[in-house]
KEMARRO-887654 format. One record per residue (C-alpha): residue in one letter; x negated, y negated, z. Coordinates in steps of 0.02 Angstrom, whole numbers, plus 32768, in hexadecimal, padded with zeros to 4 digits. Layout:
BEGIN
<pt 'A'; <X; Y; Z>>
...
This chain:
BEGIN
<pt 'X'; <5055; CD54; 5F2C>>
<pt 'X'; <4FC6; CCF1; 5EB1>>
<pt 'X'; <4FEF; CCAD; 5E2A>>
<pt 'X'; <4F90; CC51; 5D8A>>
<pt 'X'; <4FC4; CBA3; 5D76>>
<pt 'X'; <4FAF; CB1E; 5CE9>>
<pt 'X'; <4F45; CA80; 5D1E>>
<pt 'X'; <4F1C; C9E3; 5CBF>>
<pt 'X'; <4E80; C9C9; 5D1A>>
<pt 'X'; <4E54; C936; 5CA7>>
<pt 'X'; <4E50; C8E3; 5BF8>>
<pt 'X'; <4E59; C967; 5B93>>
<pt 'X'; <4E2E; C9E1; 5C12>>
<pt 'X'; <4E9B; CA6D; 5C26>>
<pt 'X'; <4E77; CB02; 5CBB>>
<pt 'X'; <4ECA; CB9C; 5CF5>>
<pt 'X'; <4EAF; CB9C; 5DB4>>
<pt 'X'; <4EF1; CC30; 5E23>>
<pt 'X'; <4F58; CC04; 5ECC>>
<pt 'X'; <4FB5; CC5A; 5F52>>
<pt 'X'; <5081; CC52; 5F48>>
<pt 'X'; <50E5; CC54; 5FE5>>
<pt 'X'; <5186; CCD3; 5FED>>
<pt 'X'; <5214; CC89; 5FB7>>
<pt 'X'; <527D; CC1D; 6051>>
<pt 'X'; <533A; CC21; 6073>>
<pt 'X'; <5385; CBF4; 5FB1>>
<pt 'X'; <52FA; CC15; 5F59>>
<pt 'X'; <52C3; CC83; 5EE3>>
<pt 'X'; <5229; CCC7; 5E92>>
<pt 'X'; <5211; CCCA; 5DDE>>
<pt 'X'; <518E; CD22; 5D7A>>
<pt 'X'; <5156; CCCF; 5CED>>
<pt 'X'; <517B; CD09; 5C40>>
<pt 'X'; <5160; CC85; 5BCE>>
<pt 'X'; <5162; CBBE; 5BDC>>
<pt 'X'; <5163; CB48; 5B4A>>
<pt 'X'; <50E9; CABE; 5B2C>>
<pt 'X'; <5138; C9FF; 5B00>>
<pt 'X'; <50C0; C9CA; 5A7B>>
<pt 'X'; <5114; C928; 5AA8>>
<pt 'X'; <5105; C906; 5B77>>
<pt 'X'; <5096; C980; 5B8A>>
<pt 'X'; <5017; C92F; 5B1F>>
<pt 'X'; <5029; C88F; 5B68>>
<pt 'X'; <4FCB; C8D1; 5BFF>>
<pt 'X'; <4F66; C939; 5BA0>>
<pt 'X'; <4F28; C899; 5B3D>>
<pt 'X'; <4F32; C829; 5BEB>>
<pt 'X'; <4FAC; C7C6; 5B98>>
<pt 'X'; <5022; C798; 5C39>>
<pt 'X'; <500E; C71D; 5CB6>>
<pt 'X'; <4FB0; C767; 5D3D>>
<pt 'X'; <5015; C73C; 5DE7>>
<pt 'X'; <50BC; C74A; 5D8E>>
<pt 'X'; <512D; C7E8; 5DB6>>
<pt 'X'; <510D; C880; 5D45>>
<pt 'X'; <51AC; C899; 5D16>>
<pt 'X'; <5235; C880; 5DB5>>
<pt 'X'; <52B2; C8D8; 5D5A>>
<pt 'X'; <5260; C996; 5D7E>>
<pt 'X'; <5294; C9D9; 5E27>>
<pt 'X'; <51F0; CA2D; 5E2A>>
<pt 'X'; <5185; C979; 5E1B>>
<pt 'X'; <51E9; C912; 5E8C>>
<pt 'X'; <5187; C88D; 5ED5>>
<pt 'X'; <50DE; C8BC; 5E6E>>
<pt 'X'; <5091; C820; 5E17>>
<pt 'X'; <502C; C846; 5D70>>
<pt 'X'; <4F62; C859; 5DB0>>
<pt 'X'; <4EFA; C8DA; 5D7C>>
<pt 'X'; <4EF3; C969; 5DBA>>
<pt 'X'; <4FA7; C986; 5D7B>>
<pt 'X'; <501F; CA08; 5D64>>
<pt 'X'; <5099; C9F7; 5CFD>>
<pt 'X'; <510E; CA4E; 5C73>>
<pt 'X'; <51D9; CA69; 5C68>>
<pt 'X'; <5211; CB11; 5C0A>>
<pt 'X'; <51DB; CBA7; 5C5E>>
<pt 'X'; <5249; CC46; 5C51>>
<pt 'X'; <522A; CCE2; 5CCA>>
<pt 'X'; <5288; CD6D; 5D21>>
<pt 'X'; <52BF; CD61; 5DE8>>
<pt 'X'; <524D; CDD7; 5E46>>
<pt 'X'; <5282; CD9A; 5F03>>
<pt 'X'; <5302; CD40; 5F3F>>
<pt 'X'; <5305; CCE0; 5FF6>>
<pt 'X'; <5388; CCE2; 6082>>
<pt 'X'; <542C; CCA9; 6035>>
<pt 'X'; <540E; CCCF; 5F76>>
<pt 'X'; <5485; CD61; 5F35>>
<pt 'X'; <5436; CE23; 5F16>>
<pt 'X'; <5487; CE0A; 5E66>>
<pt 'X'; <53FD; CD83; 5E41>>
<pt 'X'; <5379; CDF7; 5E3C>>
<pt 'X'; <5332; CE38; 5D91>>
<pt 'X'; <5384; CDA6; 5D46>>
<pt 'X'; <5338; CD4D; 5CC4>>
<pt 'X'; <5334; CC80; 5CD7>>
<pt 'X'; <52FB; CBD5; 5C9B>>
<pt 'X'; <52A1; CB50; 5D09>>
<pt 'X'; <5269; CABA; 5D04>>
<pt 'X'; <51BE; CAE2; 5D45>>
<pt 'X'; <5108; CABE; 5D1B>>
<pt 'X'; <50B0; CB47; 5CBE>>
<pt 'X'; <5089; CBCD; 5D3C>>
<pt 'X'; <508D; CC9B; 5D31>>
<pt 'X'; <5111; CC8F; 5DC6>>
<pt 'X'; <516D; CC04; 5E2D>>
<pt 'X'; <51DB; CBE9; 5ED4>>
<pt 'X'; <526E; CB89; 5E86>>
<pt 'X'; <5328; CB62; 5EE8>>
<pt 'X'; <53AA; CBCB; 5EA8>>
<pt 'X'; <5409; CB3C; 5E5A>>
<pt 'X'; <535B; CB07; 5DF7>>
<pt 'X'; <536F; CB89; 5D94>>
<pt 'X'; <53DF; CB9D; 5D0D>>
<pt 'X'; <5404; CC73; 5CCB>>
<pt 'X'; <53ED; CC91; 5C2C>>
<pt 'X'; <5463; CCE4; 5BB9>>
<pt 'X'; <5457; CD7B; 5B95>>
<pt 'X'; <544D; CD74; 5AD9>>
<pt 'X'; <53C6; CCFD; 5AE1>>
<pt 'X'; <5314; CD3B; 5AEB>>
<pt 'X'; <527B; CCED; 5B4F>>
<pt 'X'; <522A; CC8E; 5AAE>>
<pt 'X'; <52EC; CC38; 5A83>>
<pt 'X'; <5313; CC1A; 5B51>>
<pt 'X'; <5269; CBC9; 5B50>>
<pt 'X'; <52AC; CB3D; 5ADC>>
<pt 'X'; <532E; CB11; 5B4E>>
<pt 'X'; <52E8; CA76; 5B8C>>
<pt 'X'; <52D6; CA2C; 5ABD>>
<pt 'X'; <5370; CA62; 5A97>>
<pt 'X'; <53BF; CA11; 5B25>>
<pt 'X'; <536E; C964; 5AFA>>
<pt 'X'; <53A7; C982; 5A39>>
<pt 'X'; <545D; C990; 5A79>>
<pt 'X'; <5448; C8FC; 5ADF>>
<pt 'X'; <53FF; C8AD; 5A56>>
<pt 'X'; <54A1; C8C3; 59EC>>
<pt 'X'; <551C; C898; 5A77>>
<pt 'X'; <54C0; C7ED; 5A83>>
<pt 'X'; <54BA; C7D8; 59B9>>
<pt 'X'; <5579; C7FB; 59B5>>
<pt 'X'; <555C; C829; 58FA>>
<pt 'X'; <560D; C816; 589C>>
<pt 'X'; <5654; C876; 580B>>
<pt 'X'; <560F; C82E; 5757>>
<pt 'X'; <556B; C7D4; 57A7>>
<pt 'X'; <54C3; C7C8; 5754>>
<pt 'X'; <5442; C812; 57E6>>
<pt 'X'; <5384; C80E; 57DE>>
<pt 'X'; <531C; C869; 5870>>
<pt 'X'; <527C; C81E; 585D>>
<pt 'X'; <51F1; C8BA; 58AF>>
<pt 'X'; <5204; C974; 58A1>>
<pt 'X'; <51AF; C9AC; 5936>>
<pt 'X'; <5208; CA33; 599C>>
<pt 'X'; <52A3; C9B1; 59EB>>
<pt 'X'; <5297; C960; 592C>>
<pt 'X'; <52D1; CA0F; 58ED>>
<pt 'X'; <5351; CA35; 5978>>
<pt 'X'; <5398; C989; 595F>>
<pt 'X'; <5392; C9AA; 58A5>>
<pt 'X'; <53E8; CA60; 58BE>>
<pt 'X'; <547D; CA23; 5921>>
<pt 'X'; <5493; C993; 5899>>
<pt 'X'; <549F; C9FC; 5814>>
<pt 'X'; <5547; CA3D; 5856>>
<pt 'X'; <55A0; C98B; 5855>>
<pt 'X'; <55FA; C95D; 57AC>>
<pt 'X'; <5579; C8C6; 576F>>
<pt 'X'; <5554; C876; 56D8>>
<pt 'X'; <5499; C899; 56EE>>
<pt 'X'; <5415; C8CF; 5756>>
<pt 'X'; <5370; C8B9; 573F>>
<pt 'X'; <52DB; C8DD; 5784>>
<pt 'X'; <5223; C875; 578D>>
<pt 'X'; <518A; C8C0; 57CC>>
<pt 'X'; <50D7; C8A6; 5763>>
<pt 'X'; <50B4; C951; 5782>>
<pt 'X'; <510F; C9BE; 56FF>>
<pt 'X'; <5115; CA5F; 5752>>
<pt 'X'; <5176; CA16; 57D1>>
<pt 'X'; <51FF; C9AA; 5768>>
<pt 'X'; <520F; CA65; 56FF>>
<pt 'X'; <524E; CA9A; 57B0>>
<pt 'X'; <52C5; CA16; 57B7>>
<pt 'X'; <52FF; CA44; 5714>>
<pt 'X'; <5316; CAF8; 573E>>
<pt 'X'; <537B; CABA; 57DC>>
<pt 'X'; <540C; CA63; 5779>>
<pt 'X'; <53C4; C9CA; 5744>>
<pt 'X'; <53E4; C972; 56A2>>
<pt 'X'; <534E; C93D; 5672>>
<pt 'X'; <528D; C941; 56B6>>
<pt 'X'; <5226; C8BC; 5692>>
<pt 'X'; <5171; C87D; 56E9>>
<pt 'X'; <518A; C7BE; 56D0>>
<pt 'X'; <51E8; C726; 5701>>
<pt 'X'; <5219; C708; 5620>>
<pt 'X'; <5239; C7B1; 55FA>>
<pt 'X'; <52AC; C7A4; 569C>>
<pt 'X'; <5318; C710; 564B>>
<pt 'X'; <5322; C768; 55B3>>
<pt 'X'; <5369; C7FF; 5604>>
<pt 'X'; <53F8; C799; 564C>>
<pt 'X'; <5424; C74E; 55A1>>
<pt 'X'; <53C7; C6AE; 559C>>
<pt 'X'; <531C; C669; 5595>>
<pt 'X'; <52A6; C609; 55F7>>
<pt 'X'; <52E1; C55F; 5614>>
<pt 'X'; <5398; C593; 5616>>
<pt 'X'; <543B; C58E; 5689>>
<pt 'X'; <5459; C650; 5676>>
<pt 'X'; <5401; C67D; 5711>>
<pt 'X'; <5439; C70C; 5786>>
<pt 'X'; <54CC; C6FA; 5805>>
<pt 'X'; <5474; C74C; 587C>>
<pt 'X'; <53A7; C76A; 588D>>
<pt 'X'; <534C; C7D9; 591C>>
<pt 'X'; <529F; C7B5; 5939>>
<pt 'X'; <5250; C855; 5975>>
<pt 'X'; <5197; C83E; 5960>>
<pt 'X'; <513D; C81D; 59FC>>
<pt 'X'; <50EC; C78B; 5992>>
<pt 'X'; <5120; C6F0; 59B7>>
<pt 'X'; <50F2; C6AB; 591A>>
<pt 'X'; <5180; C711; 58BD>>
<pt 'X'; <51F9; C689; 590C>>
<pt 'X'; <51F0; C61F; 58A3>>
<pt 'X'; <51FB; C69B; 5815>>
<pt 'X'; <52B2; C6D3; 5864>>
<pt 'X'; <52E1; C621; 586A>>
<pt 'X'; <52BC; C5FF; 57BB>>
<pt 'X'; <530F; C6AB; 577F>>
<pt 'X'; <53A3; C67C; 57F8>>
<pt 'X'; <5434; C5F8; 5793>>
<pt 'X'; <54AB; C579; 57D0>>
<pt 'X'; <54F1; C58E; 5870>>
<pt 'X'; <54A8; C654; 5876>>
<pt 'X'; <547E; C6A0; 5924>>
<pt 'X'; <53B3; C6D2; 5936>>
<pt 'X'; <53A5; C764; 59C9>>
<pt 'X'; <52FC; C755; 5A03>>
<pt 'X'; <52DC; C7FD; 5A64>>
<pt 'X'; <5212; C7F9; 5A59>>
<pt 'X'; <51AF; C7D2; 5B0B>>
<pt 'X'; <5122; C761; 5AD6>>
<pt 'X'; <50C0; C764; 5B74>>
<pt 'X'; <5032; C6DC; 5B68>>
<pt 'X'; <503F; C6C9; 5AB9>>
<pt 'X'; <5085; C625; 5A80>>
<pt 'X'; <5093; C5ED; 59C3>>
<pt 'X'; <50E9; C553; 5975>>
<pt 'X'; <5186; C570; 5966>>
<pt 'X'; <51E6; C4D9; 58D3>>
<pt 'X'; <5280; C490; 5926>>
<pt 'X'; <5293; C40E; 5895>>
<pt 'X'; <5320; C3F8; 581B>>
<pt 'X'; <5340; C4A6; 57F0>>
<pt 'X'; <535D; C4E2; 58B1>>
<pt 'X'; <539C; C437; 58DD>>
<pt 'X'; <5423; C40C; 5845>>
<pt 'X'; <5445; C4AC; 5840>>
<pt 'X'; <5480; C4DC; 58E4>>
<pt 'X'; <543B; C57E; 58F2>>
<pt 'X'; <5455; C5D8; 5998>>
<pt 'X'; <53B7; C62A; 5A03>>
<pt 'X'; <53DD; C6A6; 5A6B>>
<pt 'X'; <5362; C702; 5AE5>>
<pt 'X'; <5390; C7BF; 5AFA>>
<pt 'X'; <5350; C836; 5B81>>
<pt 'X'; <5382; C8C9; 5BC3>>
<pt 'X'; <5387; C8AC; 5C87>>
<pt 'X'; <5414; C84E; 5C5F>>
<pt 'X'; <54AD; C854; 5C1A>>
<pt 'X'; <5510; C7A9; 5BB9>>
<pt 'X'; <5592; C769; 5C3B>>
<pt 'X'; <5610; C75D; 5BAB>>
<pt 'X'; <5605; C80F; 5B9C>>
<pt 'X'; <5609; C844; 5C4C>>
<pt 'X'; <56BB; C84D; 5C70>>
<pt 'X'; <56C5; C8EE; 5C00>>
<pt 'X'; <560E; C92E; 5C04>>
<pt 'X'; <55B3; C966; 5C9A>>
<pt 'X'; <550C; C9BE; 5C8C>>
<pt 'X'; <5560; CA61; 5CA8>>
<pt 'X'; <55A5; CA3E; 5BF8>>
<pt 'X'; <5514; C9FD; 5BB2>>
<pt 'X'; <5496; CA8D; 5BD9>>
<pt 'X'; <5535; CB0F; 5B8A>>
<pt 'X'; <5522; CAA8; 5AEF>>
<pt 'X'; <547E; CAC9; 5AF8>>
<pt 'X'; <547C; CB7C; 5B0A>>
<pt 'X'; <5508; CB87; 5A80>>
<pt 'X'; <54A5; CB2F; 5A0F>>
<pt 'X'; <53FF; CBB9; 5A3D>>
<pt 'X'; <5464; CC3D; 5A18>>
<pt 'X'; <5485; CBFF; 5965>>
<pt 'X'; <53D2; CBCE; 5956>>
<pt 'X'; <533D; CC3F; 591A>>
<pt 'X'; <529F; CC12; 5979>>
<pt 'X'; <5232; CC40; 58FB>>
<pt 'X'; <526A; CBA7; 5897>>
<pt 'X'; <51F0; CB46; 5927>>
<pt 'X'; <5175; CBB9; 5975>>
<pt 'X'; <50DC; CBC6; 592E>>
<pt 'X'; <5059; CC0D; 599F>>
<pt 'X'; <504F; CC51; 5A35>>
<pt 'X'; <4FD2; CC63; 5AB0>>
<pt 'X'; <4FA4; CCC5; 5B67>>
<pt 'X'; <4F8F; CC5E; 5BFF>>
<pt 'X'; <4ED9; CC62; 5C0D>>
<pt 'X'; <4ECF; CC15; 5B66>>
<pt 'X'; <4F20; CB86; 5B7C>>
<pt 'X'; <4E96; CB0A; 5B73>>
<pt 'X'; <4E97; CB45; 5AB5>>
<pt 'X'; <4F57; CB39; 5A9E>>
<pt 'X'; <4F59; CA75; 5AD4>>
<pt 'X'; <4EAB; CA6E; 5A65>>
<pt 'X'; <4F14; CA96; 59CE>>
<pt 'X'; <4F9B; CA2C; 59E8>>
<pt 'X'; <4F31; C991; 5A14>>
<pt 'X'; <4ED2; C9B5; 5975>>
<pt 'X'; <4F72; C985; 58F9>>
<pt 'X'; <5017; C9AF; 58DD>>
<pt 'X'; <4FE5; CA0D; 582F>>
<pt 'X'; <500E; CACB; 586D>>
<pt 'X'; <5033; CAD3; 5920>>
<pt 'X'; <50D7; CAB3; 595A>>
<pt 'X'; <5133; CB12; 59E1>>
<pt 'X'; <50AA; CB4F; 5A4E>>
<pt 'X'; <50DE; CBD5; 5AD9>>
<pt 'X'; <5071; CC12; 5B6C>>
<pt 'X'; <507A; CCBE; 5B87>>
<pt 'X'; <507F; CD22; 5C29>>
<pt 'X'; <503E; CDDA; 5C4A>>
């Protein structure tokens, strides 16, 4: 069959191109496309041409395995469709189904039959499509460990900022509270279970119970921004001994980061989260298989309109990325549709 596919043909250049798609072999199936999800995060990375050209794309997708990051370039992680064909080996009962993948944005793909994960059935296309964000906000909280009575700032509330902020919200702590300079989105925080919203570093320390300059900083800060900047911002917010989670891929981007006495005396802990793997401390009781039905749990508690804001056909996807690369003021969780 042809298909439409997604590619990032260049710096800010985004084209729909049309290709042929080979039946599906033994163990594969064929998926038509419902709808994928955009990462305003990755995804803009190589919109913006900020990752090192020659490096591998991302060698945790099954579907990129081996590609290195050079334009043209496909690329994208949370696309949900239905089963249409199935090759030698795959069960009649996996027909009709409806799945998530792993796959770059395309209006069908040949995926192996243990690529793709089934959705349940009380979830619809739009909430399956977040799969992949909520996923990295679980893993996110596995790796910050919070404990009962803690003082928790999530610095960014961008789509995983939310998530993260969502499944916090349910733990028994002292305070959460949410930073990002653009209101609309700390308001979403707020309405997600957070304690307080605030859009700087002072109103921040305040919101714990101190002030600027002061040893009541949080046990236990995530920095979800994408800017590498905000660092040193969750540092600062982050008190004696406290844990930071940084979960936001930089790509190129570099900014000075200030490992002085604060950081130093202090003996803060950094700790680098991502979601192709899981912390060996935690490994002898989770698997992904447990992971990914965390994940789901938490979708089914979760209403995606809290995070979608626009979405937009396939052949208009050049003005989707547009409006994300142009700010962060409205646009949020962008889907591609599929007709």
């Amino acid at each position: 069959m042809r298909r439409q596919a997604l590619v990032f043909a260049g710096p800010r250049r985004v084209e729909v191109v049309e290709d042929e798609l080979a039946a599906p072999p033994a163990g594969h199936v064929l998926v038509r496309t419902r709808v994928s999800a955009v990462s305003a995060g990755t995804e803009l990375l190589v919109y913006r041409d900020e990752l090192a050209r020659g490096r591998p794309l991302d060698e945790s997708l099954p579907a990129l395995a081996g590609a290195s990051f050079a334009y043209p370039a496909r690329y994208g992680y949370a696309a949900v469709g239905d089963v249409v064909a199935a090759g030698a080996g795959v069960p009649d009962g996996w027909l009709g189904r409806r799945v998530f993948a792993l796959q770059p944005h395309a209006s069908a793909f040949v995926a192996p039959l243990e690529d793709v994960l089934e959705v349940p059935s009380s979830l619809d296309a739009e909430r399956a499509a977040l799969f992949a964000s909520m996923e990295t906000a679980v893993n996110l909280v596995l790796d910050g460990a919070p404990r009962l009575g803690e003082r928790v700032v999530v610095l960014g509330q961008g789509v995983v900022g939310l998530l993260a902020t969502s499944l916090l919200a349910r733990f028994p702590l002292e305070a959460l509270v949410v930073l990002d300079a653009v209101a609309p989105r700390a308001r979403r925080g707020l309405a997600l279970g957070a304690h307080a919203a605030v859009g700087d570093v002072a109103a921040a320390h305040v919101a714990l119970g101190g002030g600027v300059g002061t040893d009541r900083g949080a046990d236990l800060t995530f920095e979800l921004t994408g800017n590498p900047a905000a660092l040193d911002d969750a540092l600062a917010l982050t008190g004696r001994e406290g844990r930071v989670v940084v979960g936001s891929f930089y790509g190129v981007k570099r900014a000075p980061v200030d490992l002085g006495a604060h950081f130093h005396r202090g003996r803060l802990t950094l700790l680098s989260s991502q979601v192709s793997h899981i912390a060996p401390a935690l490994t002898g009781r989770w698997d992904r298989a447990r992971r990914r039905a965390a994940a789901w749990d938490a979708l089914a508690r979760f209403d995606a309109t809290a995070v979608v804001t626009h979405r937009f056909a396939l052949g208009r996807a050049a003005e989707a990325y547009a409006r994300l690369d142009a700010g962060p003021s409205e646009a949020l969780q962008v889907l591609l549709t599929y007709e």
